[in-house]
DOFI-90512 format. One record per residue: residue in one letter; z negated, x negated, y negated of N, C-alpha, C, O in turn. Coordinates in steps of 0.05 Angstrom, whole numbers, plus 5000, padded with zeros to 4 digits. Each point is the difference from the previous one (the first is absolute). Layout:
N
aZXYZXYZXYZXY ...
END
This chain:
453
x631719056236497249905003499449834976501649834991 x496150224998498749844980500149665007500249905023 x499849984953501049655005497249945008497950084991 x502849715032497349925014498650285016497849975011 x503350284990497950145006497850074986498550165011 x501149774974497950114974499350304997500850154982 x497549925039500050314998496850104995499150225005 x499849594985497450034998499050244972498150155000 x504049814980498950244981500650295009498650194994 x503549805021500750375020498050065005499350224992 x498949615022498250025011497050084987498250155007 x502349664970497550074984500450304988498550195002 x504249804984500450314994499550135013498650164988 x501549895034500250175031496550084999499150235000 x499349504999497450075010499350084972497850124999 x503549854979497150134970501250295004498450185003 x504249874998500050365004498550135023499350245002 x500549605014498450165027497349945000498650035020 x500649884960496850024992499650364995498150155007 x503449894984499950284985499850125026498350185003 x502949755015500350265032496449845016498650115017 x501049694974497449925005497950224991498150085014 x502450004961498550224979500950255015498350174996 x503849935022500350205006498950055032499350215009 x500749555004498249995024497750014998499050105020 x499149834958497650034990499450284988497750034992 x504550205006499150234991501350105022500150234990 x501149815034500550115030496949905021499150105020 x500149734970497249885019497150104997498249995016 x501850124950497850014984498550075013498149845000 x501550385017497950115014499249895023497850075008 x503749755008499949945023496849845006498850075020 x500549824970497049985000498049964986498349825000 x502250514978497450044987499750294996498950104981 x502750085046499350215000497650114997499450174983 x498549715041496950114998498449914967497850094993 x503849714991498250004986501750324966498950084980 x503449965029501550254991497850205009498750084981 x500650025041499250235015497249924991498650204999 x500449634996496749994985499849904967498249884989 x503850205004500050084963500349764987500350024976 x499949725036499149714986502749934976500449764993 x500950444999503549945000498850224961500650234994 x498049614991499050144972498750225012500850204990 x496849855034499850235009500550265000498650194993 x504249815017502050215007499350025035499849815016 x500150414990499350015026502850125015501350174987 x499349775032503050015013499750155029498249895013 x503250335000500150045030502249995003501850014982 x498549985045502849955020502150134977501749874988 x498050415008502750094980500749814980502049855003 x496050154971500349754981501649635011501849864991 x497050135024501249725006502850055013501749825000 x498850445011503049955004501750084984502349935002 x496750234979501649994969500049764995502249915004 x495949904989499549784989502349805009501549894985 x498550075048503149905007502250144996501949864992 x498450395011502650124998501249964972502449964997 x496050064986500850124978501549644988501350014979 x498449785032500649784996503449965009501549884984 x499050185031502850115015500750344987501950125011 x497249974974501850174985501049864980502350004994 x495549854991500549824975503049894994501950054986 x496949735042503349865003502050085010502049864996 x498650405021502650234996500450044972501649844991 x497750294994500850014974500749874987501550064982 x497349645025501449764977503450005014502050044987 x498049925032502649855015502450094990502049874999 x497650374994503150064984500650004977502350004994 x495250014983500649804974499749754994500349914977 x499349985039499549685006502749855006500349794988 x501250285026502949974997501750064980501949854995 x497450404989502550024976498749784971501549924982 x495950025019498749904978500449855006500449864980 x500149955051500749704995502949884994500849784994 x501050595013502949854989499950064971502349984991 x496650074997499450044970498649834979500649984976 x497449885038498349864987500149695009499249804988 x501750215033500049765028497550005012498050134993 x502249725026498849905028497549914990498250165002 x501249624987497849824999498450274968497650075000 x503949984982497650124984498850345012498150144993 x504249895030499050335012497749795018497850004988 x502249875032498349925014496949974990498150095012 x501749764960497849964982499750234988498549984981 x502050185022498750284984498050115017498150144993 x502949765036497550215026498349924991498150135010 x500849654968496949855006499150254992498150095012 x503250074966498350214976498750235025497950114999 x503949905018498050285019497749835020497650045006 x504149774999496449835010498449905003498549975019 x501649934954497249944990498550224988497649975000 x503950344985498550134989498950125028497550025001 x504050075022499750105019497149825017498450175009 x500849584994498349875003498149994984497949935010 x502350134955498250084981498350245004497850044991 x504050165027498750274999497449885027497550025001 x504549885017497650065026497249864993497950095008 x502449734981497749834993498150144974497849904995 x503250344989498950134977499350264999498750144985 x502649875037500650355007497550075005498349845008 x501450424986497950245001500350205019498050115008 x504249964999498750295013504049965025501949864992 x498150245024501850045022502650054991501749875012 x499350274972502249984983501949784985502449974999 x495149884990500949804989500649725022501249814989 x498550185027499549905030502850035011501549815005 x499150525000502550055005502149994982502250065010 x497749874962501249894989501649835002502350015007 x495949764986500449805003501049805027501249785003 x498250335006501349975028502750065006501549845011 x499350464979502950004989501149854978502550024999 x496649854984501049864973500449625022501349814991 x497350195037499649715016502650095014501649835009 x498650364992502450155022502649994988501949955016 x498850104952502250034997500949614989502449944995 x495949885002500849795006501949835022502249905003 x494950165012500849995028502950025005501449815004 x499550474995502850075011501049874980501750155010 x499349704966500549934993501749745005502349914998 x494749995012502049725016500750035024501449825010 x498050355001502250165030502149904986500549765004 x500750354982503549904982499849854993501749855009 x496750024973501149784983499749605010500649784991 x498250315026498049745016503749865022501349794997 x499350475022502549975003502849894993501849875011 x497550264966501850024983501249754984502349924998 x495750014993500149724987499949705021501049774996 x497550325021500049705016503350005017501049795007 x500050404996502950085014501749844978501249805008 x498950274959501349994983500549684995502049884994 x495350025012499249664985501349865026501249794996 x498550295031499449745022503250025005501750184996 x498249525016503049975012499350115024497850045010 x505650035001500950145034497949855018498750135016 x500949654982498549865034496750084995498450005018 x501250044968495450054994500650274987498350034983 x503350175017499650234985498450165026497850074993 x502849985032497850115011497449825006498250085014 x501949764979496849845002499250074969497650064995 x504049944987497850094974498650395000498250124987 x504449995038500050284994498250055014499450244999 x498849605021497050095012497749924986497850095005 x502749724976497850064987498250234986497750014994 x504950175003497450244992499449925015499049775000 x501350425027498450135019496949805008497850115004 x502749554998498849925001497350024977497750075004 x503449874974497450134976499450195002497750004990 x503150285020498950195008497150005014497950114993 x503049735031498449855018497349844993497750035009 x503449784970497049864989498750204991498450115014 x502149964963499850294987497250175008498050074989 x503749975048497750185020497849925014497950115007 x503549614997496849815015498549884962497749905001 x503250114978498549944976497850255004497649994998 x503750175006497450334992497249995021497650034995 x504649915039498849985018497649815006498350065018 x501549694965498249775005497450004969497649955000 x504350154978497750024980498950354994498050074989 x503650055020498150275008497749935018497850084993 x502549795030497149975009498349704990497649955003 x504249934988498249824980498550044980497849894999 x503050264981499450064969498250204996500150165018 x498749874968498250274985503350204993502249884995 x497550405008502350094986500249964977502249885001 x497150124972500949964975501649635001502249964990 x496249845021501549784999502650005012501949884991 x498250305035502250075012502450134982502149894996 x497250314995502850074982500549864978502149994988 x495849885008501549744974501449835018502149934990 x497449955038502449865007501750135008501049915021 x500050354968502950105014499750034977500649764998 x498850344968501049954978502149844996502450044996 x495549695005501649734997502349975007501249894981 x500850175046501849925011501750094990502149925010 x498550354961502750084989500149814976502149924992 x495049994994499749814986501649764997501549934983 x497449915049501149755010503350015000501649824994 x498750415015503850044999501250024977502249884999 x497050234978500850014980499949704987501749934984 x496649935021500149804984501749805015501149834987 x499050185033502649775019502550054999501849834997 x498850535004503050125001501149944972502449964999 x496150044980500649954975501149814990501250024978 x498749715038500749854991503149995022501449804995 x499750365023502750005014502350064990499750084977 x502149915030502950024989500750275010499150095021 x503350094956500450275008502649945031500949795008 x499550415000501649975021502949884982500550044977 x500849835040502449954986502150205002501850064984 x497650035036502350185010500550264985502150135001 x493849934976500750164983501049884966501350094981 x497949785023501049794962503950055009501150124982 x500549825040502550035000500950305002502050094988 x496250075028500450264987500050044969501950114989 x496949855004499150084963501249834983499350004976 x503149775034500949764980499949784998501749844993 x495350115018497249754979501249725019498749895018 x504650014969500549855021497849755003500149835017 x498250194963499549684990497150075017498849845013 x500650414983496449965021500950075019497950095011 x504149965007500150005025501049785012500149965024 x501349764944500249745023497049875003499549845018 x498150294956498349855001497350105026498349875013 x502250344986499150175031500749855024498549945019 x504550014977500549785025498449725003498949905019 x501350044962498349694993497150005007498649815007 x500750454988496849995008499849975035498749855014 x503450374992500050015032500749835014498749985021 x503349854974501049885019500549704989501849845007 x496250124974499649724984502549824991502149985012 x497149914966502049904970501949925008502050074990 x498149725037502549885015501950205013501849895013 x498250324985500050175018503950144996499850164981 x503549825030500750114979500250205008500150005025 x500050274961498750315000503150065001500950185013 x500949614966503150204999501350235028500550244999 x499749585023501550075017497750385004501050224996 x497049735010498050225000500350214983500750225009 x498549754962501850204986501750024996500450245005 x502349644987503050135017499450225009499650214987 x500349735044500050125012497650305004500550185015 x497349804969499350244993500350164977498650194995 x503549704988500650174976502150195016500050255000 x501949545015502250245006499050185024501550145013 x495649834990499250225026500150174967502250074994 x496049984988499450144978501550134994499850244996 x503149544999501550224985502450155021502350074995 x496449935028502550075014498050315008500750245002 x496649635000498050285001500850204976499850245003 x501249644969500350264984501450095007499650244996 x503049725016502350155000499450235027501550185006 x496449765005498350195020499850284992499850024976 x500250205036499150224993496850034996498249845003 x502050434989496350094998498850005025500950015023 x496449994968498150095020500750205026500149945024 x500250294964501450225020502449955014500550035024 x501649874949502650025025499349685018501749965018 x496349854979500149795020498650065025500149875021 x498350384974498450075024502250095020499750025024 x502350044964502450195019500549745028500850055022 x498249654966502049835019498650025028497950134999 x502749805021499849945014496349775010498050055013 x503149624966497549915000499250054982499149784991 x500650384995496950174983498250205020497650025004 x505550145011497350165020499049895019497950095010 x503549675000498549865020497849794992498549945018 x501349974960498249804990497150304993497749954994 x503450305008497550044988498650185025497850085003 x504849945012497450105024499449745023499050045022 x501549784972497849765005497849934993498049915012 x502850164957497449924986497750224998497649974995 x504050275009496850204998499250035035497950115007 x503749785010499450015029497549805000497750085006 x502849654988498749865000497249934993498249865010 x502150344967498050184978497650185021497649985002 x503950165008499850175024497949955018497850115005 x503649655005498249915033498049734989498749885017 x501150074963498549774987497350204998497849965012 x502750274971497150174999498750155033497750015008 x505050095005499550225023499449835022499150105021 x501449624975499449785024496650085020499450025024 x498950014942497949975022497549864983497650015005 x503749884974498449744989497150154983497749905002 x502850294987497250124990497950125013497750004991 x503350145040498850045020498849875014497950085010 x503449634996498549705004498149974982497749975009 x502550024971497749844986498350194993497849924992 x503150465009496150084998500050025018498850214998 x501549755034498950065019498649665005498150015015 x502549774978499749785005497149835007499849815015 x497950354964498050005008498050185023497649935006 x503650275004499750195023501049835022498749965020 x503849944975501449835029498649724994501649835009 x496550064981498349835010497950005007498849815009 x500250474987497750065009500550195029498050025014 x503750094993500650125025500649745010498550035019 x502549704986499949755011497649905002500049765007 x497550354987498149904999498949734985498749805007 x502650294970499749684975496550054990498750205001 x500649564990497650004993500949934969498450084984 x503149825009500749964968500650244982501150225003 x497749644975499450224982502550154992502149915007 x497850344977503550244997500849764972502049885004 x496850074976501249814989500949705003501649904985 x497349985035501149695017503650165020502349915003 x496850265002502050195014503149974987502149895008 x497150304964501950044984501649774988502549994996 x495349794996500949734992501249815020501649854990 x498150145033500949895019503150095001501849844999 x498550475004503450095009500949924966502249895001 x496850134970502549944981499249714998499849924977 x499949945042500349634998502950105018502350014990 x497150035030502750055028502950094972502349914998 x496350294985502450054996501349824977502349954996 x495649964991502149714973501049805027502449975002 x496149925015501049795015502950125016501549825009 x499250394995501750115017502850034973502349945005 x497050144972501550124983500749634987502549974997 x496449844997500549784993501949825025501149784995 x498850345027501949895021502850244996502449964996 x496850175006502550094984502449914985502450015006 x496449904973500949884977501849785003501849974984 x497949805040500949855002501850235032502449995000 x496650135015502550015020502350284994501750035018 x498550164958501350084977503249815004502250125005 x497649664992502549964993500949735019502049864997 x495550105028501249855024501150185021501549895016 x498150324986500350195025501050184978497750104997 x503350004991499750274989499150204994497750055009 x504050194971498350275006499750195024498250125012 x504449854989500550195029497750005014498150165001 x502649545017498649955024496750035000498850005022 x499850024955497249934987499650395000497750105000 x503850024999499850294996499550165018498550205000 x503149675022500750015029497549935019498950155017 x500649644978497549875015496650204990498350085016 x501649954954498750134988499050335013497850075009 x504350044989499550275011499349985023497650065004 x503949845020499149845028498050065003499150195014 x499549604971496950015007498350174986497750065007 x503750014967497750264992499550255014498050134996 x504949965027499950225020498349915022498750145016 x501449654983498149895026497450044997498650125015 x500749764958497649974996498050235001497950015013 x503850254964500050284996499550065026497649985005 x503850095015500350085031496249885007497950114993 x502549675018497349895010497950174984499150185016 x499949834962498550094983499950325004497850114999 x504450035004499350285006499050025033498750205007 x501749645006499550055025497149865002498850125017 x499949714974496949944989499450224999499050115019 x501650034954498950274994500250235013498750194994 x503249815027500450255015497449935014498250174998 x501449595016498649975027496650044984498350165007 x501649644970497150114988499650224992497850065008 x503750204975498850174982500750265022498750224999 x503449735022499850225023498049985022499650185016 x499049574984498149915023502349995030500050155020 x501449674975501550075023499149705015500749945023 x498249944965497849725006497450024998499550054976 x497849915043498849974987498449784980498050074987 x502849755012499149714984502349954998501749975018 x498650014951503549884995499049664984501449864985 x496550115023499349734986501449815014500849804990 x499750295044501749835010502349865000500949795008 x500150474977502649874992500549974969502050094990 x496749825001497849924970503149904986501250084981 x499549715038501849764988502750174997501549944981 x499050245035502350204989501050044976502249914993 x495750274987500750044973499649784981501150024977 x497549775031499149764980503149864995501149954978 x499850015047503349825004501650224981500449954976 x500350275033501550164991499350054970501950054985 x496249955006500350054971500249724993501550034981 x498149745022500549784988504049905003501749874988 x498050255031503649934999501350224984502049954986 x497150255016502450204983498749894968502049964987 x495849974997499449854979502549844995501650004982 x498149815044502449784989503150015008501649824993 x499350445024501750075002500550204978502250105003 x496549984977500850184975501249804984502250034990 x496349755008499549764979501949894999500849904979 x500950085053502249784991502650194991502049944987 x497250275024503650194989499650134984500849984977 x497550225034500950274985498050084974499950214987 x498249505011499150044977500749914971499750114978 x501449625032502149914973502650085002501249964979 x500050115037503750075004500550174986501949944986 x497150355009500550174991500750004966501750104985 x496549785014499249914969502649824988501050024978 x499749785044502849794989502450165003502049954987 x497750235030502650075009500950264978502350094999 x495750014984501950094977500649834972501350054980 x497249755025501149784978502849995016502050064988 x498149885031503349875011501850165004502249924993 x497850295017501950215011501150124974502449994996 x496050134986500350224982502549894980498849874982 x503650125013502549964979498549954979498050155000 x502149704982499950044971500450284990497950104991 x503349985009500350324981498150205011499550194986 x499449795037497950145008498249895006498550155012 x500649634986497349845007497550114989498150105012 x502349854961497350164984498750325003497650054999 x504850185007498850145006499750135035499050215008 x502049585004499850075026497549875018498550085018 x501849674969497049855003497950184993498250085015 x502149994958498250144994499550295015497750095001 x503850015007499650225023499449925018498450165010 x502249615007498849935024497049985000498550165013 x500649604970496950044993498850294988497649984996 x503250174999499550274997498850105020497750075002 x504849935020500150075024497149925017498350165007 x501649504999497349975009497649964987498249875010 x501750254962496250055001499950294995497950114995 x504750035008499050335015498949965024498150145005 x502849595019499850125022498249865003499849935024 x498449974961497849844995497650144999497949985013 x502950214967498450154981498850195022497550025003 x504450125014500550225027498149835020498150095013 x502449764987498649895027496949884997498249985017 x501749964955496749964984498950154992497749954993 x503350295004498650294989499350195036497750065007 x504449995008499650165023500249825023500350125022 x499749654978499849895030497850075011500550105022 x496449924972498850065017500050325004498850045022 x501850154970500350245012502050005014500150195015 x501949664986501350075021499349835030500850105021 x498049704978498549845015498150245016499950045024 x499050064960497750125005500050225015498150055015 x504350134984501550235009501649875028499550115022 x502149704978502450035022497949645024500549855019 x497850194968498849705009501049704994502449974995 x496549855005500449764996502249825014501649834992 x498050295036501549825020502950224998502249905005 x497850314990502650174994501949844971502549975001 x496249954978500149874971500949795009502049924989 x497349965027501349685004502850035019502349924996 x496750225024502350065011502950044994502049915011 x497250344958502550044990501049734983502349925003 x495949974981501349734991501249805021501449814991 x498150225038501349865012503249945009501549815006 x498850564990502350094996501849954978502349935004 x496950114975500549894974501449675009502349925005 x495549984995500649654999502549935018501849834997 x497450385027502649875023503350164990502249925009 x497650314971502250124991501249754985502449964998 x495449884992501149784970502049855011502249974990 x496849895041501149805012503050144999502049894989 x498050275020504050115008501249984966501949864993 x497050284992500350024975501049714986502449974995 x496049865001501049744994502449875015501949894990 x497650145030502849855029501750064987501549824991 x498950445004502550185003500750084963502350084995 x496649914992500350024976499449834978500650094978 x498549705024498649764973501049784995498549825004 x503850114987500749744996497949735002497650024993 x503249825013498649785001500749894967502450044999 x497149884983498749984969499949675004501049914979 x498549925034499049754997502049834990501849935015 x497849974955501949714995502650174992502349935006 x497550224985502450204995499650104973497950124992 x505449804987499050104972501350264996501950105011 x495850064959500950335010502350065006500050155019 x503249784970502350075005500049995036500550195015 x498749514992500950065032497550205016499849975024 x498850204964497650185010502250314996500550185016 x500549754955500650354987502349975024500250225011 x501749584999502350055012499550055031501850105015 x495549834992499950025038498550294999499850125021 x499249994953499450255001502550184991499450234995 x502849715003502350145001501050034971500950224995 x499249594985499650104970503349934998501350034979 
END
């Protein structure tokens, strides 16, 4: 532990890189309330229908699949902190287009050029706050993505219906801006300066982190000889052979898995329908802004109960109630859209509870866990590109579920759609019990060894 506890620059490091996942929640939200003014041309008058706008999201989550697996070999190449500062170049030009753009193309562009950022810091946001923080706050720094994610989505959510659109995309301009100029002034990971030699900037990396009093010896010691005991490691391929390689990675794409198939995008477009089948008189945008307050406030408690209770148990509790919630919610919809009720206003308060708890039952597990747990699980020798396959993994299933969720909604019904995510969520619970190490307060060696290394 740092002398006196002095952990306040982790921290600051922690929050200027996850400004950037701030910039990437602000390009996952974009549309969320200024669709009608998309569908009435106000956007450089480009005129948009249902097809266009779901390119317009999809194509944002193809973006960032594609970054995720050169985003890892360029940061063991170039390092951490100067691959991180390079995303600004896709989004700001990517935010240059939407605000200049002419015609639907360029729209969908750019939107992929916001996309391959994005996935970007899927890896590297991880990556680095894992690298910098000591064992006791490394899962409290590792929810911060998810939490900037979060501001990110209630940022879009509150000045989309505040703003004229053109002032609006200059404040999502701004925020790769703002990151660049705060991250700039941070220290590279240390953990990569001792990879590459640089003994002298990785004691001074320490000094930034864990302040001047601080002594760093016993710390690096002991992570040079993790380094050099990692060279004498095999490759990529023959380490996949071990044991915890295959188990660290079908955790991590499981996790991957039930984080997207949970339910959570089906919640939130159905979200303004299930307040108006409750008979809400508030507006679809007070609606929308209301559930991503639930979710920064839910994802910021997180943060602190991360590493009082653990991961496990937070994973566990998580799915719980997202099967629950899921369950309640298809059976709303069975009883309204089959008429198997006639006035379902009565039981109004049904879906209102249930979508507000599975919100904050996403929030506390399975929305930041996934994300830390391939910073932590994944070995050194496969971290970079397995991470990077994991996030691969979920903005395909991102992409799948934002491009065809409503045809399949549309075809098997709504209350069938929830249903099956209910199943999903309650599969997670056995899944974790029975397969997930508990991660908490544990440094990687004692992680790689309870996963069998």
């Amino acid at each position: 532990m740092s002398s006196g506890g002095k952990k306040l620059p982790q921290y600051i490091a922690a929050v200027c890189i996850c400004i950037g996942a701030w910039g990437t929640g602000t390009a996952i939200s974009w549309t969320s309330n200024i669709t009608n003014d998309l569908k009435d041309g106000k956007l450089n008058d480009i005129k948009m229908g249902d097809d266009e706008i779901g390119w317009v999201g999809s194509l944002m989550t193809l973006g960032a699949m594609c970054m995720c697996f050169p985003i890892g070999w360029i940061a063991d190449l170039i390092g951490r902190k100067p691959t991180v500062l390079l995303t600004i170049i896709p989004f700001t030009i990517g935010w240059l287009m939407i605000l200049f753009g002419s015609n639907i193309v360029m729209i969908y562009i750019a939107r992929f050029l916001i996309g391959l950022a994005g996935g970007g810091f899927c890896v590297m946001a991880p990556m680095y706050t894992s690298e910098i923080a000591e064992t006791d706050i490394r899962g409290t720094l590792g929810t911060f993505f998810q939490l900037f994610i979060t501001i990110g989505i209630l940022y879009c959510g509150v000045l989309g219906y505040l703003l004229a659109l053109t002032a609006f995309n200059v404040a999502c301009l701004v925020i790769p801006i703002i990151f660049g100029v705060l991250f700039v002034f941070q220290p590279e990971s240390p953990r990569y300066d001792l990879i590459k030699g640089r003994t002298d900037k990785a004691e001074n990396a320490y000094k930034r982190l864990r302040g001047k009093d601080y002594d760093y010896s016993g710390e690096m010691k002991a992570l040079t000889a993790d380094i050099e005991t990692e060279a004498k490691l095999p490759g990529f391929l023959e380490s996949m052979k071990t044991k915890a390689a295959k188990k660290s990675t079908l955790i991590c794409f499981a996790l991957m898995f039930y984080q997207q198939l949970s339910g959570i995008n089906a919640v939130m477009f159905y979200s303004q329908e299930i307040f108006r089948s409750a008979g809400s008189t508030l507006k679809d945008s007070y609606c929308t802004i209301s559930i991503q307050v639930i979710q920064v406030i839910a994802t910021l408690v997180a943060s602190w109960a991360v590493e009082k209770f653990g991961r496990k148990i937070l994973l566990m509790i998580s799915a719980f109630f997202m099967a629950l919630s899921t369950g309640l919610l298809g059976l709303f919809f069975s009883l309204k859209d089959r008429e198997l009720i006639d006035d379902v206003s009565s039981i109004g308060f049904i879906p209102i509870i249930s979508l507000n708890v599975f919100i904050i039952a996403f929030s506390l597990g399975f929305g930041p866990i996934p994300w830390l747990a391939s910073s932590e699980m994944f070995s050194p020798e496969i971290k970079s590109k397995c991470s990077s396959a994991a996030a691969t993994f979920n903005w395909f299933l991102a992409f799948i579920v934002t491009k065809f969720y409503f045809i399949f909604a549309s075809n098997l019904g709504a209350d069938v759609t929830f249903y099956i995510f209910t199943i999903i969520s309650a599969t997670a619970v056995v899944f974790v019990l029975i397969v997930v190490p508990e991660t908490k307060g544990k440094t990687f060696a004692e992680i790689q060894a309870e996963l069998g290394s």
